[in-house]
N, C-alpha and C positions, 0 to 999 in steps of 0.2 A: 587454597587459592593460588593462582600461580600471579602471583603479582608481581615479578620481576618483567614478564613475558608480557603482561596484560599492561603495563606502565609503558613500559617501551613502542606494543601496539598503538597505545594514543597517541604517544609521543611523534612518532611516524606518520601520526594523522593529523597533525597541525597540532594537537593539545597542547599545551605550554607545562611545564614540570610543576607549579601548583594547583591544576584541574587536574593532572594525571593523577598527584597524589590525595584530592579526595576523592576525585572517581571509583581510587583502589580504596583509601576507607571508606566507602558509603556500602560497596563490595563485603570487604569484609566484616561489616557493621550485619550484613545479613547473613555472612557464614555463623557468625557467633549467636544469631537468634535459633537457625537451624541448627548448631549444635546442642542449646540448650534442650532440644528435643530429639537430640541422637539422631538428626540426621545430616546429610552431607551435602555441600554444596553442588557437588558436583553429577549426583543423583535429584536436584531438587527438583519438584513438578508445576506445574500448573497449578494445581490446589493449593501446592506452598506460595505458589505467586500471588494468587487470592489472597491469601488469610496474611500475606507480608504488607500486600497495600491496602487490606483495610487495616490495618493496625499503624501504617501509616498517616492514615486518615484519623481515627481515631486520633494519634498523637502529635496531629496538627506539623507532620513531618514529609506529606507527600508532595516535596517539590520534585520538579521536571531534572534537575540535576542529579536528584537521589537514585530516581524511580530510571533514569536513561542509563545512567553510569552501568545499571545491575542488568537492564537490557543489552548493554554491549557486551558486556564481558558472559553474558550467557549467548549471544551469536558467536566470540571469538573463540569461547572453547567446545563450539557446535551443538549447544540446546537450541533447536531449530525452534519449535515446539513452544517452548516458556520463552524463547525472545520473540517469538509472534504475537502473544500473548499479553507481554508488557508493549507491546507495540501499541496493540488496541486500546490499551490502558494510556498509552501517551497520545493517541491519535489526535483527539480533541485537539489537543496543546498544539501539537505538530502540525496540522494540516490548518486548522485556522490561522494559526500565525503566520503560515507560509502566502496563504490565501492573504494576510492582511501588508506582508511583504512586497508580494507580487501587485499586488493593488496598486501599493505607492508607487511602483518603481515606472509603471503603466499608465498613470495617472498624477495624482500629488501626494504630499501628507494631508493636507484640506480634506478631499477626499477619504481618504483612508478613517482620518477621525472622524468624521461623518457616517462612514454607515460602522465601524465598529462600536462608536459613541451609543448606537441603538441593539448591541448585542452582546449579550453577558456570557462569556465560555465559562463551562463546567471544568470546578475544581478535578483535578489528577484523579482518578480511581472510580468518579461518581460514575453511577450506572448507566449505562448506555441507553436505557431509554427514555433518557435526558434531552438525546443528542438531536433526533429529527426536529423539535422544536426549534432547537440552536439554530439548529442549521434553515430550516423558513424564514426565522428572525433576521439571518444573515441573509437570505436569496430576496427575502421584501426591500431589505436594507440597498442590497447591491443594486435594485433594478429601478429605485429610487432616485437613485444617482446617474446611471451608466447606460447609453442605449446596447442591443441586445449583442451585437457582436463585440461591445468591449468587455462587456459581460462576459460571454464567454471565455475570452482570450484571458480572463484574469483567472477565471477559474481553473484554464486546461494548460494547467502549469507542471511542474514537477515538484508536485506538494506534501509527496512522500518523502522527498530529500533522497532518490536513491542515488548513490553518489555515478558519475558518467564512466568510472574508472569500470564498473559491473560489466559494462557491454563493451569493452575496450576490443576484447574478440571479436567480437562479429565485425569489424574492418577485418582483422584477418581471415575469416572464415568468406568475405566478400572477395579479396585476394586471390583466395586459393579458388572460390568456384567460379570467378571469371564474369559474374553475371547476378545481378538480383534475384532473379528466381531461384539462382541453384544455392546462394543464401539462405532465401527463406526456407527451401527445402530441407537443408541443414538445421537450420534453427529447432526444425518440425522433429525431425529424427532424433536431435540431440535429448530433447523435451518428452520426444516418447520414449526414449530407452533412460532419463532419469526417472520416470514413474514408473517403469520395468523396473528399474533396481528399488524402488522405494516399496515399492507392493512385493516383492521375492525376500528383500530383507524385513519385513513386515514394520517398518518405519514410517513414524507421521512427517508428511507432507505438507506444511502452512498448516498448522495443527487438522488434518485432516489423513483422513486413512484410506488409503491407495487401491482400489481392487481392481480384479479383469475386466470388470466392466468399463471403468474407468479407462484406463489405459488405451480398447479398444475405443471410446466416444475419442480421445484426444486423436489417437491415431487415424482414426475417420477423418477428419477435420482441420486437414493445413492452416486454417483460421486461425484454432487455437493455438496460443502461445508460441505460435506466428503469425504469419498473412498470409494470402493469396493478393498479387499482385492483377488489376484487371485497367492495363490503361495507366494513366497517370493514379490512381488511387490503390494505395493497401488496404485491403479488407481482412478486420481481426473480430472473431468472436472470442468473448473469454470464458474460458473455463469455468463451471458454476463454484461457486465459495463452498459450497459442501456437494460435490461433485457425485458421491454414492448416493448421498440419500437424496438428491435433485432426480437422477435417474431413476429412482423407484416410486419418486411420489405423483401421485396422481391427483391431487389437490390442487388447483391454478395457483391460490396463494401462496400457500405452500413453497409451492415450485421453483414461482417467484422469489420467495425468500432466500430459499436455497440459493438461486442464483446470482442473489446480490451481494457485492463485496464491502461494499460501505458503511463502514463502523460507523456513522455518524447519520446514517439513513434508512437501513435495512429493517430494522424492530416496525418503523411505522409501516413495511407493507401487513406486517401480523394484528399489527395494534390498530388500526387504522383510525386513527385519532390526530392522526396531519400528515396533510397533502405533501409532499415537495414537487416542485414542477420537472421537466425533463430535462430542463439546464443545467440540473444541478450537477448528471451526470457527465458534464463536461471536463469537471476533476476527476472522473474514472476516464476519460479520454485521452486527458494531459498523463496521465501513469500511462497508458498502452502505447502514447506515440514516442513518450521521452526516450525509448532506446533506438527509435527513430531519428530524432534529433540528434541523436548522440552521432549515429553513424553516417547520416549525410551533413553532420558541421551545420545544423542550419533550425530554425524553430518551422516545424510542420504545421501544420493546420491540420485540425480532426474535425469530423462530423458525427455525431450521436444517431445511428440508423433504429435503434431497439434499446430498448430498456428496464428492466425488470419494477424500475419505480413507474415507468409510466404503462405496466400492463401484458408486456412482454415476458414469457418464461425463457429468455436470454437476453444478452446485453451486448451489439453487436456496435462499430464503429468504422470508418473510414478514412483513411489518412493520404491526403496529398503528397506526391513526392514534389519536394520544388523544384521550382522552375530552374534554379540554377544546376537541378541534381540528374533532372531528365534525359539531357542526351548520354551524360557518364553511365547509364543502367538500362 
């Protein structure tokens, strides 16, 4: 473990030097389980991720401290793949809380204890198809309280926590091409020649596996994993969550599935055993426009056009430039 490198990385990140240093023991607490099976931290997979957080569970040990700490330090020494992974594993924690953050901050605490008072988040690790239940529990809850556009505005947050430092570039890439469009242009090309290098070096992608096929749907498609600009609104499609096998299935639901990104909603379009309405994808909104927000200094508004939970084999959205952002682009 490179725990000199890895302490100092938190450090750097606001941690304070006694979260740094259990961060690195919770760390190394898992190098010594893997070693006792001869294998190496630095080779560990996905299946090790598995069988480390049910045995966490098991030992009444899967807190959010434990299970984040082993998530950073496998993004900081580039296991894309297994910090995705504990990602999902943490989602629940993560996105609800943020959701219940953003609530108050939009609202009150009154509020807030009011519709979480009526919904129980699943412990650290339990199985995802836990989660759409959660999450109805939580959208009956919120619309109880909240008419529809506060509703939304609370959901279409940045409740992945991706930090605003990630998109610091694109002001400079806005810079250099003089013009929004030639941004978004860029953004397009950037995105397709990192899926050219992840398909040539045969490397997973958001635990997913990159082909021609692939490559060419993103490069069709200035939407994805950018916009097309039309008027005052950007128009984004996302990429489907398992991108190869969305493009070969010919099953609606299926397809569906494939498409959707939300750890906490996807299983019920397979399972179909609860509904979630089409608001919910408001929190896949708030993730597509926050590097929006980032880059015009200002909170966007999105609109949900398509949606793979309400029926759609993609999940398409809209985002406002504001008003103060309009004449500068």
């Amino acid at each position: 473990m490179k725990v000199k490198e890895f302490r100092e990385y938190l450090v750097g990140r606001g941690q304070g030097e006694d979260a740094a240093g259990s961060a690195v023991g919770y760390v190394r607490e898992f190098e010594r389980r893997l070693g006792e099976q001869g294998k190496r931290l630095d080779a560990a997979s996905v299946e090790d991720m598995k069988w480390y957080v049910s045995e966490l569970m098991a030992e009444g040990l899967n807190t959010f401290e434990r299970v984040v700490a082993l998530q950073r330090y496998l993004n900081f020494i580039g296991r894309r793949e297994e910090a995705v992974h504990l990602y999902f594993v943490l989602s629940a924690t993560i996105i609800y809380g943020s959701i219940s953050d953003r609530l108050a901050r939009l609202t009150d605490d009154e509020t807030k204890s009011r519709v979480f008072g009526r919904v129980s988040v699943p412990p650290i690790g339990a199985p995802t198809d836990q989660f759409p239940q959660v999450t109805r529990w939580l959208m009956d809850s919120l619309a109880e309280e909240l008419d529809q556009a506060t509703l939304r505005r609370v959901l279409a947050g940045n409740h992945h926590g991706v930090p605003a430092e990630s998109f610091a570039k694109h002001r400079e890439w806005l810079a250099e091409a003089g013009s929004l469009d030639g941004l978004l242009k860029r953004m397009h090309d950037e995105a397709v020649a990192e899926l050219t290098r992840y398909m040539e070096e045969g490397r997973m992608w958001f635990e997913q596996m990159i082909t021609p096929e692939v490559v060419e749907l993103v490069r069709g498609n200035q939407e994805m994993l950018s916009a097309v600009r039309d008027g005052e609104w950007l128009y984004e499609t996302k990429i489907p969550f398992a991108p190869a096998d969305w493009l070969l299935e010919e099953d609606p639901t299926m397809k569906r599935f494939y498409a959707c990104h939300c750890p906490l909603a996807r299983s019920a379009i397979v399972s179909g055993g609860v509904e979630l309405p089409l608001d919910w994808c408001y929190c896949s909104g708030g993730y597509g426009k926050w590097r929006f927000d980032v880059l015009f200094g200002a909170e966007t508004e999105v609109e949900v056009l398509e949606s793979a939970l309400a029926g759609s084999d993609r999940c398409r959205f809209r985002i406002r430039i504001p008003e103060s952002n309009k004449r500068g682009y």
